[in-house]
C-alpha positions in Angstrom: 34.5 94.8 -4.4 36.6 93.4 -7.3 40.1 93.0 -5.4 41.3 92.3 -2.3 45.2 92.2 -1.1 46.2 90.2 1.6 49.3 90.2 4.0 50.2 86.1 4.7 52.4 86.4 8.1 54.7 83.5 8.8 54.9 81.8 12.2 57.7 80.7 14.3 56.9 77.4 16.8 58.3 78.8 20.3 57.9 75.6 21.3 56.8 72.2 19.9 56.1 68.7 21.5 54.9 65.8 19.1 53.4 63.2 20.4 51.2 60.1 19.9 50.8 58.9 16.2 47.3 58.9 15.5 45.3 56.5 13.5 44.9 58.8 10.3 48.5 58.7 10.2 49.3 61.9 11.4 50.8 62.9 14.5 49.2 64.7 17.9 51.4 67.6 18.9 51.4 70.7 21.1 53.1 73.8 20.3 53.0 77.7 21.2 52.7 79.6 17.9 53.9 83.2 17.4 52.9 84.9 13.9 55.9 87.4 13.0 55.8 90.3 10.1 57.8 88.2 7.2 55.2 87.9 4.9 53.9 87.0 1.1 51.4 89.5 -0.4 48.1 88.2 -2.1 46.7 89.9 -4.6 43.1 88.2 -5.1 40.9 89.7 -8.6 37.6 88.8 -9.3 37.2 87.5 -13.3 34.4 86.5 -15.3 35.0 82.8 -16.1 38.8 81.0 -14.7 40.8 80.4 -11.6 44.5 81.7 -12.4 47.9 81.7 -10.0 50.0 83.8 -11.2 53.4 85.2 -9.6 55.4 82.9 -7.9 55.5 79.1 -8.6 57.2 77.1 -5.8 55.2 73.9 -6.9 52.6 72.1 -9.2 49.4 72.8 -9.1 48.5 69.3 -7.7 50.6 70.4 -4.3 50.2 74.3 -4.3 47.9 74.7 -0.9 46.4 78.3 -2.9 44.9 76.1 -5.4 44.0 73.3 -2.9 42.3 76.1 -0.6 40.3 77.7 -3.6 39.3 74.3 -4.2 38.0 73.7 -1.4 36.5 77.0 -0.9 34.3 76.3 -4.1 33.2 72.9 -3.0 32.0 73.7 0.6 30.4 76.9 -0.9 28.7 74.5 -3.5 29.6 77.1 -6.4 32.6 78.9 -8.7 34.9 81.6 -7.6 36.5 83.0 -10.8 39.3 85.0 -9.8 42.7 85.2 -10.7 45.4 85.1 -7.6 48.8 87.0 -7.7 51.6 85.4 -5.0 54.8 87.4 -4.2 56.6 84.8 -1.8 59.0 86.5 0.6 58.6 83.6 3.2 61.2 81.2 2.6 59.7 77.7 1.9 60.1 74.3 3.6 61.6 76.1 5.9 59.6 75.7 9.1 57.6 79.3 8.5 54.2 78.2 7.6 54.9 79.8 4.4 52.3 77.7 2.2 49.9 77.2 5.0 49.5 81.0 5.6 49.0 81.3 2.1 46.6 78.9 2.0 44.7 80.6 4.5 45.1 84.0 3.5 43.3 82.7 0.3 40.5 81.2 2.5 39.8 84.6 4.1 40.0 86.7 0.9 37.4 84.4 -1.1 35.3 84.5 1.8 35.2 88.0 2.1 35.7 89.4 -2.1 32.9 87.1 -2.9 30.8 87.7 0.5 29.8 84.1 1.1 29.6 85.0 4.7 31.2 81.3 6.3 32.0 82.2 9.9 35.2 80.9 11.7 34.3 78.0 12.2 33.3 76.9 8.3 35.9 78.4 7.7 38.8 76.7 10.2 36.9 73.2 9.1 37.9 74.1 5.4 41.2 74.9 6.5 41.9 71.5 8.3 41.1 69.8 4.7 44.1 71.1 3.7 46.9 71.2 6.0 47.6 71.0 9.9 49.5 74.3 10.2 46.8 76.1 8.1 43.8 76.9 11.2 46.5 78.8 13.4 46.7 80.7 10.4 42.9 81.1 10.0 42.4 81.9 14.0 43.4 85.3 14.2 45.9 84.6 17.2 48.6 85.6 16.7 50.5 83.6 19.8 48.5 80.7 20.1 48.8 77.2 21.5 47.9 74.4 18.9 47.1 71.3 19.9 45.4 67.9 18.4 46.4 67.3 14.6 46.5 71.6 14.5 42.6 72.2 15.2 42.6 72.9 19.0 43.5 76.1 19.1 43.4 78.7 22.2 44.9 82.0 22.7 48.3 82.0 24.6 48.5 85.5 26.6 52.6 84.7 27.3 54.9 87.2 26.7 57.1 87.1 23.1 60.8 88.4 22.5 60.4 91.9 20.9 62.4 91.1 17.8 63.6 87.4 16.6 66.5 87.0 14.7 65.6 83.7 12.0 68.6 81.8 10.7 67.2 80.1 7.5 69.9 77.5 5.6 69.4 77.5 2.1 69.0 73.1 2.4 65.5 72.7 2.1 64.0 70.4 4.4 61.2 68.1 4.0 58.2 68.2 6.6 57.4 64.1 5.8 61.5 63.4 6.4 61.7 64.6 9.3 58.7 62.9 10.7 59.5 59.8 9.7 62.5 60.0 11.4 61.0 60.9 14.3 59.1 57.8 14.1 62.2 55.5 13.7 64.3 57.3 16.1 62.0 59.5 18.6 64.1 62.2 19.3 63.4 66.0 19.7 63.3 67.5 16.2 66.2 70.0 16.9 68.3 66.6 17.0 66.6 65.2 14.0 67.2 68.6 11.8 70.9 68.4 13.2 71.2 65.4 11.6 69.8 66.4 8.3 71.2 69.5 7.9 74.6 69.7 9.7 75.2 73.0 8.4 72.6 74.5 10.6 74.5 72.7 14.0 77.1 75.7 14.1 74.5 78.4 13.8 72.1 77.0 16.1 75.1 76.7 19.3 75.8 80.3 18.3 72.4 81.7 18.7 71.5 79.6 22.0 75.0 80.9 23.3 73.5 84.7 22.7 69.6 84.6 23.7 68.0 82.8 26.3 64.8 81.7 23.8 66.5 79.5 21.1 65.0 76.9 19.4 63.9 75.1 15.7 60.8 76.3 14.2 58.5 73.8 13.1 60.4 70.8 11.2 62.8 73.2 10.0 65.8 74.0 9.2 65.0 77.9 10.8 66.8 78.6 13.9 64.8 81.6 15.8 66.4 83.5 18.8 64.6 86.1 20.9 66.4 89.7 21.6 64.5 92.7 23.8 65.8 95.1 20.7 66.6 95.8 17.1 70.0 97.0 18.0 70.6 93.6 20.1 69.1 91.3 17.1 71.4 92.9 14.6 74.5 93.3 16.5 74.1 89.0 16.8 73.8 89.0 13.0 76.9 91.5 12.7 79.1 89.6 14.9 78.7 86.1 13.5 79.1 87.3 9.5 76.5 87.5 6.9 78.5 86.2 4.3 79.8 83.0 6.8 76.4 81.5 7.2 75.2 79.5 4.2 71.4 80.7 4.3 69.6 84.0 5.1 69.0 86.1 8.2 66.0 87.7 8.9 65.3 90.3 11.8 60.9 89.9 12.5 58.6 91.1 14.8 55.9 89.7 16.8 52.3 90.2 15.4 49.1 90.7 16.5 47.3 88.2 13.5 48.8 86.3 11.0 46.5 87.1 8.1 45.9 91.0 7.8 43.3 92.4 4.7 45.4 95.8 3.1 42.0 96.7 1.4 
């Protein structure tokens, strides 16, 4: 096997409680996490000598999570992995989707498997804690979990999720380290917090909860989610309040059954 192309699902948090700082300066939270099918494509090659990312750059290399994840693939692993990866991003980022933690995993899986290092899960969730707290949902093959601790405790949730979720996603970008220190100075629930950043998302967000009974912020946002029990529901919301009116994008996603999924 010389290539391998991965599908890197993004995640909605159906719910999300933060709690205690911890001593390593991160925070304890618990959350239920639903994977849903907006996704990037990775498009891992085996070559003789380099590492290469190619496709699309969100970031330096110094921050990207792929090149932090193949990094740490080759040091737990103890040797190289030439390969070059392709990224096509259609998950918005620092949004609240998991975007560059589900990429980071995705790239996880597909080095364990093209070069057949054989890590099981859980070398392979340790690896994934390294680099970032979102990424071992990714890596657990739920695709509704509960998360817990810094984002290692993770458990299967058998609840029941919408059938389609309509995500409201302004185009402000919003920091994950803002918002959390402003939780710290001012303790209140993130959907206030994001209000506060992004006022522009305040409109869309009492529209939403005024049409679906599961409502909420995803992660540290600024994406607004809202359940429906069909297509036809989800895109009548969308209809009704105006593409063109909302400053950001509207996605219609599904629930899925794992966030990572190997195409070949």
């Amino acid at each position: 096997m010389n290539k391998i192309i991965l599908r890197a699902y993004a995640k909605i948090n159906l719910s999300l409680e933060i709690l205690e700082k911890r001593s390593d300066g991160y925070h304890n939270l618990h959350s239920i996490v639903q994977a849903v099918d907006l996704f990037d494509t990775l498009t891992i090659t085996k070559t003789k000598r380099d590492f290469i990312l190619t496709g699309s750059k969100i970031c330096d290399d110094k921050n990207n999570l792929i090149v932090k994840a193949h990094e740490a693939m080759e040091k737990f692993v103890g040797k190289k992995m030439a390969c070059a990866i392709h990224l096509t991003k259609a998950i918005p980022i620092a949004a609240g989707l998991g975007g560059g933690s589900s990429d980071a995993a995705a790239t996880i899986i597909g080095l364990n498997k093209l070069f057949d290092v054989k890590l099981n899960k859980k070398d392979l969730m340790k690896i994934a804690l390294t680099i970032g707290s979102d990424v071992p949902y990714f890596v657990s093959g739920y695709g509704r979990a509960r998360v817990g601790g810094r984002g290692e405790m993770i458990k299967r949730d058998l609840g029941k999720s919408a059938k389609f979720y309509v995500l409201a996603r302004s185009h402000k970008r919003i920091s994950t380290k803002a918002v959390f220190d402003l939780y710290d100075k001012e303790k209140k629930p993130f959907i206030d917090l994001v209000l506060k950043l992004c006022t522009k998302t305040k409109e869309i967000y009492q529209y939403l909860s005024s049409q679906s009974k599961e409502c909420g912020l995803s992660g540290s946002g600024p994406t607004i989610f809202a359940g429906f029990s069909s297509y036809a529901k989800a895109k009548k919301v969308i209809e009704q309040y105006g593409v063109v009116r909302f400053d950001g994008d509207f996605f219609i996603a599904r629930p899925v059954r794992k966030p990572i999924s190997l195409k070949n």
